[in-house]
C-alpha positions as CSV (number, residue, x, y, z in Angstrom):
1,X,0.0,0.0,0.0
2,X,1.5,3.3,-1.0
3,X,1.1,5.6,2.0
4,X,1.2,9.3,0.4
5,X,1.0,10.6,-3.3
6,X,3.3,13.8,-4.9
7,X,1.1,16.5,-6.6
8,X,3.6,16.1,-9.3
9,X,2.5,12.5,-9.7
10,X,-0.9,14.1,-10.0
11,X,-0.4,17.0,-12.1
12,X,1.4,13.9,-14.8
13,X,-1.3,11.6,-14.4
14,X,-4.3,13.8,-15.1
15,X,-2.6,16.4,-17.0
16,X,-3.4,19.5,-14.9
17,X,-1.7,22.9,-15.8
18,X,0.7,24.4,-12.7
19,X,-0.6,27.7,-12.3
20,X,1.8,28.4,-9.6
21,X,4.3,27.1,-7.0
22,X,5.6,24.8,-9.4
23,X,8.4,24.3,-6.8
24,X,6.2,23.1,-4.3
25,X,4.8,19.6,-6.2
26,X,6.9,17.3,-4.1
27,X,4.1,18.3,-1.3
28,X,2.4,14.4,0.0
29,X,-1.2,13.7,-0.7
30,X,-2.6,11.1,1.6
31,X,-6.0,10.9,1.4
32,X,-8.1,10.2,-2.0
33,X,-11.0,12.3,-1.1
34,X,-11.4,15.8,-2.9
35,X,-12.8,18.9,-1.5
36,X,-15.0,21.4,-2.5
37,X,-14.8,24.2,0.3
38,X,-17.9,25.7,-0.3
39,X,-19.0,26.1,3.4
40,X,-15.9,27.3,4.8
41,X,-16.1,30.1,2.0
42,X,-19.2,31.3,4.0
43,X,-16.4,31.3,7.1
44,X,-17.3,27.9,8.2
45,X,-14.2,25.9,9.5
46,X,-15.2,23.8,12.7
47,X,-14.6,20.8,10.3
48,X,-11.8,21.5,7.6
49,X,-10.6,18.3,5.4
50,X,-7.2,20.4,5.7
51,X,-5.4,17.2,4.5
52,X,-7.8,16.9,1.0
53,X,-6.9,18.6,-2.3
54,X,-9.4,21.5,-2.7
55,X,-11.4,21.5,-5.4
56,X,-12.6,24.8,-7.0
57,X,-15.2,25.2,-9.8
58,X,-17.9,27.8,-10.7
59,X,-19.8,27.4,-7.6
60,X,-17.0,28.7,-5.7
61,X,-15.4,30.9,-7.7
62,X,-18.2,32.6,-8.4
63,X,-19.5,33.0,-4.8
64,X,-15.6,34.3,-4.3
65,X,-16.4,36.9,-6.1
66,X,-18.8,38.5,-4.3
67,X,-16.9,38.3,-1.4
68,X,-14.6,41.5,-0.1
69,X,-11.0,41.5,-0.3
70,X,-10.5,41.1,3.4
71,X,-12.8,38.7,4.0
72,X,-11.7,36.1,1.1
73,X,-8.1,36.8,1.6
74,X,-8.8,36.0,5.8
75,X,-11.0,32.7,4.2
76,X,-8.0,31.9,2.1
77,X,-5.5,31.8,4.3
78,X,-7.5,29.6,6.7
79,X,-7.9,27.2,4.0
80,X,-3.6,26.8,3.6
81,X,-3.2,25.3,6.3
82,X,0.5,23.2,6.6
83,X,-0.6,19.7,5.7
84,X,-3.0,21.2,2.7
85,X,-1.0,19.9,-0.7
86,X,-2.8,21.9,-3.2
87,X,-5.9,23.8,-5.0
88,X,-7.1,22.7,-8.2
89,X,-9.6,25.0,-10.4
90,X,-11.7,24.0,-13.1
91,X,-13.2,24.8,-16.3
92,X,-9.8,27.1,-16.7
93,X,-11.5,29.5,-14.4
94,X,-8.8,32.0,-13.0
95,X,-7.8,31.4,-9.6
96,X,-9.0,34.9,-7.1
97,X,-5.8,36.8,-6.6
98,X,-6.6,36.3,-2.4
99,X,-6.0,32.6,-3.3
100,X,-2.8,33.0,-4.9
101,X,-1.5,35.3,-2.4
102,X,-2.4,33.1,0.2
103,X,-1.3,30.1,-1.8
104,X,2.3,31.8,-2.4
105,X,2.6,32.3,1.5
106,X,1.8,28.9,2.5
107,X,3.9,27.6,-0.4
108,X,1.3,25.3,-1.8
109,X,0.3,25.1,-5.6
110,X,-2.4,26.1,-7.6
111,X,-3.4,24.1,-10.3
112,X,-5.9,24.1,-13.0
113,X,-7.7,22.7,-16.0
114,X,-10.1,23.0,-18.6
115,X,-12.1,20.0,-17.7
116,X,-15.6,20.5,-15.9
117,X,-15.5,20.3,-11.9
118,X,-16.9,16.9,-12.4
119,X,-14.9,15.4,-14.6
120,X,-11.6,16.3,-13.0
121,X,-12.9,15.4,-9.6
122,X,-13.7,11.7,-11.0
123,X,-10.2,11.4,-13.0
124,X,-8.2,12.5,-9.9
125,X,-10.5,10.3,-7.1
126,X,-9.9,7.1,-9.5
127,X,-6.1,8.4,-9.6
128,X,-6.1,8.3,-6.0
129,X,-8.2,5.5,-5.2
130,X,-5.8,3.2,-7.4
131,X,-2.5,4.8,-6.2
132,X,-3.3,4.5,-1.8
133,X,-5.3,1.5,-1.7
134,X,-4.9,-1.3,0.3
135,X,-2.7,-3.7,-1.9
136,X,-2.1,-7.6,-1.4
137,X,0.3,-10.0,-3.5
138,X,-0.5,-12.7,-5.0
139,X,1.6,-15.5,-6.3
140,X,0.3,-16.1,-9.6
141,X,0.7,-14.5,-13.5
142,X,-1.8,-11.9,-15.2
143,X,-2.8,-11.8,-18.5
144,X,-5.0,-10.3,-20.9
145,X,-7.0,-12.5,-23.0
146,X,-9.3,-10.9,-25.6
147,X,-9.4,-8.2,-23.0
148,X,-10.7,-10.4,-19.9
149,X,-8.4,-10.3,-17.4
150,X,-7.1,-13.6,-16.8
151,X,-5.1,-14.7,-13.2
152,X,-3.2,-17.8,-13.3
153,X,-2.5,-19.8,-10.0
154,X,-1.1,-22.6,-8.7
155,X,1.6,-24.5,-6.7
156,X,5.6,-23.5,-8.1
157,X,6.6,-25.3,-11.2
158,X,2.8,-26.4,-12.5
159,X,3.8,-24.0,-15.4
160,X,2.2,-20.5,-15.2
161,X,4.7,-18.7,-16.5
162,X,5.7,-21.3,-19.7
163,X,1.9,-20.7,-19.9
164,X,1.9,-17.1,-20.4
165,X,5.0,-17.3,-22.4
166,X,2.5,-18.6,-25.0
167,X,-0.4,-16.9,-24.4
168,X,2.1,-14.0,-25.5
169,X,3.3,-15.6,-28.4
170,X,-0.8,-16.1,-29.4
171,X,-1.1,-12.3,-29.2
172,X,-2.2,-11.7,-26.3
173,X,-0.6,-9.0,-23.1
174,X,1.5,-10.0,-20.3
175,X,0.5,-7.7,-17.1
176,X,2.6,-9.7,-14.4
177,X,4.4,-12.6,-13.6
178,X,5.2,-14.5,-10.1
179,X,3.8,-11.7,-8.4
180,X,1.0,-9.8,-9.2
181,X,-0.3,-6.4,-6.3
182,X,-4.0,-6.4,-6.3
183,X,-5.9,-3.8,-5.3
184,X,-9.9,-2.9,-4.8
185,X,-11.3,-0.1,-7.3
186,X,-14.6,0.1,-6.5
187,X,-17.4,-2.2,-4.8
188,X,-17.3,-4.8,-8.2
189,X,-13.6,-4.0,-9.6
190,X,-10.4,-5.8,-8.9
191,X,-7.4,-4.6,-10.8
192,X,-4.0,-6.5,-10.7
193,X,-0.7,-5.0,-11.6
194,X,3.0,-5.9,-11.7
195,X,5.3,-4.8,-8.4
196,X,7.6,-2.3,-10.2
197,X,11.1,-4.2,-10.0
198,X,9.2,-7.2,-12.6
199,X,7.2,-5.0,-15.0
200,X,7.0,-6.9,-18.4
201,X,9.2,-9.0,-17.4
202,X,9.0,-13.1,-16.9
203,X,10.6,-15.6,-15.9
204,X,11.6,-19.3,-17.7
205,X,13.1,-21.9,-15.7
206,X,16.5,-23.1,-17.7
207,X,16.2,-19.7,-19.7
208,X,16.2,-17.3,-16.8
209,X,14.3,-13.7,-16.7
210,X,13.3,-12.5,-20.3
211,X,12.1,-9.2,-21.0
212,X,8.7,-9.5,-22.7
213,X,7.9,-5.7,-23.9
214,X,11.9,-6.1,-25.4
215,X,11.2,-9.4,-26.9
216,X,7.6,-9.3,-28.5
217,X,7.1,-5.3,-28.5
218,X,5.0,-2.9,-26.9
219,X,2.0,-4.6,-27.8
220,X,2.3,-7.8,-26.1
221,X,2.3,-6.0,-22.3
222,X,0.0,-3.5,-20.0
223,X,0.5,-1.6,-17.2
224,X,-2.7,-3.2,-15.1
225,X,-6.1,-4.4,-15.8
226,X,-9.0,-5.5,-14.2
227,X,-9.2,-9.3,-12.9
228,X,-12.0,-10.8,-14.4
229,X,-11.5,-14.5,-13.7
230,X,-9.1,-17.1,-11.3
231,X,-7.5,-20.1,-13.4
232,X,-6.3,-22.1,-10.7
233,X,-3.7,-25.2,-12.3
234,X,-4.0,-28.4,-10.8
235,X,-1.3,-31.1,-11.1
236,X,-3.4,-34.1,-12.1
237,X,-4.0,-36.9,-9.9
238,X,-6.9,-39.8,-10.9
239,X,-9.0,-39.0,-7.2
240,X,-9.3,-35.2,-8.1
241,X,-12.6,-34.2,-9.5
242,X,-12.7,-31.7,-11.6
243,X,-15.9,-29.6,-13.4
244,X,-16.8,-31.4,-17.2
245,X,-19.7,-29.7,-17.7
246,X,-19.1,-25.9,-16.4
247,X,-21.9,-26.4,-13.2
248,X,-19.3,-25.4,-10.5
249,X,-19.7,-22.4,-9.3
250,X,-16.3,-21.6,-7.6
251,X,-14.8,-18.2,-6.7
252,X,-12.4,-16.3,-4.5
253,X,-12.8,-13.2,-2.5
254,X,-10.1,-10.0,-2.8
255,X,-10.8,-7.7,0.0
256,X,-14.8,-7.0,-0.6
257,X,-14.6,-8.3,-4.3
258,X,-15.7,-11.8,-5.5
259,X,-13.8,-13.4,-8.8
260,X,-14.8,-16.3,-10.9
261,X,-12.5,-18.8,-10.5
262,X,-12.1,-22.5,-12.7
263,X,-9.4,-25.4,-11.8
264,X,-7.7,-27.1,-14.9
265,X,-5.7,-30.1,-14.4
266,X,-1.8,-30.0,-15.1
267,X,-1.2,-33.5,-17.3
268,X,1.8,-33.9,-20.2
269,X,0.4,-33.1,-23.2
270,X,-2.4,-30.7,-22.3
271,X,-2.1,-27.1,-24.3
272,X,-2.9,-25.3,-21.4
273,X,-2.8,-22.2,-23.4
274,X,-5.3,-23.0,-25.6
275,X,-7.7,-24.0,-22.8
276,X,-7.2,-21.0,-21.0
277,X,-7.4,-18.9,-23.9
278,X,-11.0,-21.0,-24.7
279,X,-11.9,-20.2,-20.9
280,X,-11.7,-16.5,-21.6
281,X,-13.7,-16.4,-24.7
282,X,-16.4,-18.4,-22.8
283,X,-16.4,-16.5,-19.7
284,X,-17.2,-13.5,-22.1
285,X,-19.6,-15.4,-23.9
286,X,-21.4,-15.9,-20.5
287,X,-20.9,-12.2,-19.6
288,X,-23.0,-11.2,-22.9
289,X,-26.0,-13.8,-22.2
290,X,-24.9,-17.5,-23.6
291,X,-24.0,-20.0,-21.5
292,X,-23.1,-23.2,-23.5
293,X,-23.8,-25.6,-20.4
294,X,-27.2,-24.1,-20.1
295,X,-27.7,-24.7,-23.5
296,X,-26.4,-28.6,-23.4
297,X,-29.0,-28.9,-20.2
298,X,-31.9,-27.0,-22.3
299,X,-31.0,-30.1,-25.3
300,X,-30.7,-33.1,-22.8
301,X,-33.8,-32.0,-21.6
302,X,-35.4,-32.1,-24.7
303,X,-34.1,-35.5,-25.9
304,X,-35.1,-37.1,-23.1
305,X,-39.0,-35.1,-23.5
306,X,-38.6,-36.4,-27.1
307,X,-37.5,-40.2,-26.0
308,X,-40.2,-40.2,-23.3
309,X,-43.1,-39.3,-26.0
310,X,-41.7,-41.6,-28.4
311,X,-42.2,-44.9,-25.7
């Protein structure tokens, strides 16, 4: 879990323009809530989100302006307190000049952009969100198939990584391997990423570490995605039962999040890539409505209506 967050880090990732103290974005952001300060423009302060980025927009730069110079500039000042790490206006509004003065003094920086007060306040809270939450690693490879996001697990040596070496080769994009930091979004998202130190890279036993963005091109890796479905691999032994027909309904939880999750036994001469890229495509086929073992129980069904007539 990352603890704080630069405002230079921000400003990058959403693209906001530095209006001023440009030498002040190394200030922390710890929290992913935003502000809007409209009460304490009205002089309320007996509850201040000091530690927030402060959000202006029309709303409050328009009620700033009907406000007198001493007043804003005493409102202003309040609002910059120490642990504050910046102001951010909207809709490329101009900051009030009590702002920047106060700004200047408590050497924190004013941003802006031309985006509306609600889209900025959505980009930067999923920034946020995805840079301080609660993380947890997982010993396992992630992969984009057909843009499902596909986690492979299982005991050291079944053969995720050969696995995902040819999943690659197939097309498709290598997000992490051996260890993959997941983190909740929101109340139905998990998203998986690679710890920085093994981005695109994976590693081959009797080859060693390969790098997979240098090797198959840009194309073939991605930052993060969202984890869409478990494939747990299973060494296979003749007393394990595995699913035939696609009626289990197995899962695992991630902090408040529930992923689909499928075993496939582990047996020499199995393409496991192929299977798992054929898992994908039907877990999105179920996701848009068909579900082929629905459709085999709707036909057994009928043959045994039709068999049942016929004596």
């Amino acid at each position: 879990m990352t603890e704080s967050v630069t405002v230079a880090e921000l400003v990058k990732a959403n693209r906001l323009d530095v209006y001023s103290g440009e030498e002040n974005l190394n200030r922390q952001i710890t929290t992913s809530d935003i502000s809007r300060p409209g009460l304490e423009l009205t002089g309320y302060f007996n509850y201040y989100p000091a530690k927030r980025v402060q959000l202006l927009g029309i709303t409050e730069t328009s009620f700033a302006k009907g406000m007198s110079h001493k007043k804003l500039l005493d409102v202003m000042r309040k609002m910059c307190q120490p642990e504050t790490p910046a102001f951010v206006i909207s809709t490329q509004l101009d900051p009030p000049e009590e702002l920047k003065q106060s700004a200047d003094e408590a050497g924190i920086p004013i941003l802006g952009t031309k985006l509306t007060t609600s889209r900025v306040l959505s980009n930067m809270t999923n920034f946020l969100e995805g840079k301080l939450a609660e993380r947890q690693s997982v010993h396992g490879v992630l992969v984009d198939i057909y843009g499902v996001g596909v986690m492979i697990t299982g005991d050291s040596g079944v053969g995720k990584s050969e696995t995902a070496l040819e999943l690659v080769k197939r097309g498709h994009r290598l997000i992490a391997d051996d260890r993959v930091e997941v983190y909740q979004q929101d109340e139905q998202t998990l998203v998986g990423a690679a710890p920085a130190i093994l981005s695109h890279l994976l590693e081959i036993r009797g080859i060693g570490i390969i790098d997979v963005m240098n090797l198959f091109g840009a194309g073939a890796v991605r930052s993060e995605t969202d984890i869409d479905l478990i494939v747990h691999l299973e060494l296979w032994k003749d007393d394990n039962h595995f699913d035939r027909l696609g009626n289990n309904d197995e899962s695992q939880r991630f902090f408040d999040v529930v992923v689909p999750k499928i075993s496939i036994p582990v047996k020499t001469g199995r393409n496991l890539a192929i299977i798992i890229e054929a898992a994908a495509m039907n877990f999105r086929a179920r996701s848009m409505g068909y579900d082929a073992t629905k459709v085999f129980d709707e036909n057994l069904k009928r043959l045994i209506k039709q068999n049942g007539n016929k004596s």
